[in-house]
C-alpha positions in Angstrom: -52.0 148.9 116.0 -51.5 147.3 119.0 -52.6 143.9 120.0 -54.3 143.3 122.9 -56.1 141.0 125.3 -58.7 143.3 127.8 -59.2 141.3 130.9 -62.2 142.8 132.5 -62.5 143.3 136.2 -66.0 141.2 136.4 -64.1 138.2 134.8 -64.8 138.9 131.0 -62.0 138.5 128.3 -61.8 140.4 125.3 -58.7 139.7 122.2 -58.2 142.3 119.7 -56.3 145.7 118.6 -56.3 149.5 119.6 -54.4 152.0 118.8 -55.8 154.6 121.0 -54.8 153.6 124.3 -53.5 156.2 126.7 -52.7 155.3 130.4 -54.1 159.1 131.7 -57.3 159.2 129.4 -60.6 157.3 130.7 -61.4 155.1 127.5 -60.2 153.9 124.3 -61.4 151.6 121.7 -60.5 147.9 120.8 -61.2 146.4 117.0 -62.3 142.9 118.5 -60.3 140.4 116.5 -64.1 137.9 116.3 -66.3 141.1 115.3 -66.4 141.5 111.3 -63.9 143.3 109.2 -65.3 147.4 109.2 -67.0 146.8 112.3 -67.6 149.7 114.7 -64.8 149.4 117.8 -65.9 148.5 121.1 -65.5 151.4 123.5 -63.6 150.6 126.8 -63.4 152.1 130.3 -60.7 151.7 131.6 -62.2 151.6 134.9 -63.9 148.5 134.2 -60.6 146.5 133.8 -58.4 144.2 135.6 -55.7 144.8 133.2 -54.8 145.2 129.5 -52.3 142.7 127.9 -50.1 144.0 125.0 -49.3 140.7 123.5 -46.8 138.9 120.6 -49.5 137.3 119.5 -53.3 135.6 120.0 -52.6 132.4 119.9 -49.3 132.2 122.3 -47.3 129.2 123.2 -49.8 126.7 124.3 -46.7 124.4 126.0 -44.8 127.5 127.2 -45.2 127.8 131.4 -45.4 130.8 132.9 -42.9 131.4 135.2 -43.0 134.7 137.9 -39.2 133.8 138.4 -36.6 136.4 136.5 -34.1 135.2 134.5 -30.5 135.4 136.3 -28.7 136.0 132.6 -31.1 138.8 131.9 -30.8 141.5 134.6 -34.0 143.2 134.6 -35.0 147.0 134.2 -36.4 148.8 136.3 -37.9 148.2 140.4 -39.1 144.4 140.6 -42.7 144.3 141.6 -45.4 142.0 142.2 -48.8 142.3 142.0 -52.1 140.2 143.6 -55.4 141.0 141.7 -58.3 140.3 143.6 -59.3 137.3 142.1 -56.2 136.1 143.3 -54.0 135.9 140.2 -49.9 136.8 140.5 -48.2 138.5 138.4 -44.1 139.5 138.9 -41.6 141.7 136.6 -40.8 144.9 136.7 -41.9 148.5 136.4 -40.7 152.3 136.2 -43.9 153.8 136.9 -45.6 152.7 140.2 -46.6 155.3 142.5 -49.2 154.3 145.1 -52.4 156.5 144.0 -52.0 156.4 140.5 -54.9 154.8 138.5 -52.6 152.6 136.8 -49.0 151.4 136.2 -47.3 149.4 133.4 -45.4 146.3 134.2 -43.3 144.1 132.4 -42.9 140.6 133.2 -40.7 138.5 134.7 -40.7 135.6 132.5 -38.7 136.8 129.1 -40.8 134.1 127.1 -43.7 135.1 127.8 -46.3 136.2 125.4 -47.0 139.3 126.8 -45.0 142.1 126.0 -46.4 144.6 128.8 -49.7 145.1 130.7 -51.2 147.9 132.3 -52.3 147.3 136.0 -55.1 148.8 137.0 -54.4 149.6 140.5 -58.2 149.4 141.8 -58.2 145.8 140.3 -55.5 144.8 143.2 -55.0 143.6 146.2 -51.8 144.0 147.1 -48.7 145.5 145.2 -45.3 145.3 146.2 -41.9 145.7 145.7 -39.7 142.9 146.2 
């Protein structure tokens, strides 16, 4: 199982764990981490999202700051890349998978404390993505 924050496209925010996700398939499920224990999943379109979060953790480091700034000791892998959403949010790390067209890429991020682990982009939740 995965754990994962959904960020929705229309704003919503959803915390929880999947282990069905699969960048070319349309949906997958999420076990929301508030909903009972033997609770049905909720089912997810991907095409509704902004982006999905694999995270450490739920809770994350509530004095850690973010940082789109790479780490000069840690040489990243793969093509750096940043990424405007619509609603204006920033993200920077890197990726191995971005071809303009594609639904979606995966990107990891620039800042090596971060909580996250990896997110999936969906491309129609952007603005603007380049390589830098």
């Amino acid at each position: 199982m995965n754990k994962v924050v959904v960020r929705f496209a229309d704003g919503r925010v959803v915390k929880g764990t999947t282990a069905d996700f699969v960048p070319t398939k349309d949906l997958f499920h999420v076990n929301v981490m508030t909903d009972p224990v033997g609770a049905k999943p909720m089912e997810i379109h991907t095409r509704d999202l902004k982006a999905l979060f694999f995270v450490k953790d739920f809770t994350g480091d509530a004095r850690h700051v973010h940082s789109n700034e790479f780490d000069p000791s840690r040489p990243p892998a793969g093509r750096k890349i940043r990424v405007e959403f619509k609603d204006g949010e920033i993200l920077v790390g890197t990726t191995a998978g971005y071809q303009p067209g594609r639904p979606g890429f995966f990107l990891m991020s620039a800042d090596s404390d971060s909580n996250m682990e990896r997110c999936y982009v969906v491309t129609a939740a952007t603005k603007k993505v380049s390589f830098i």
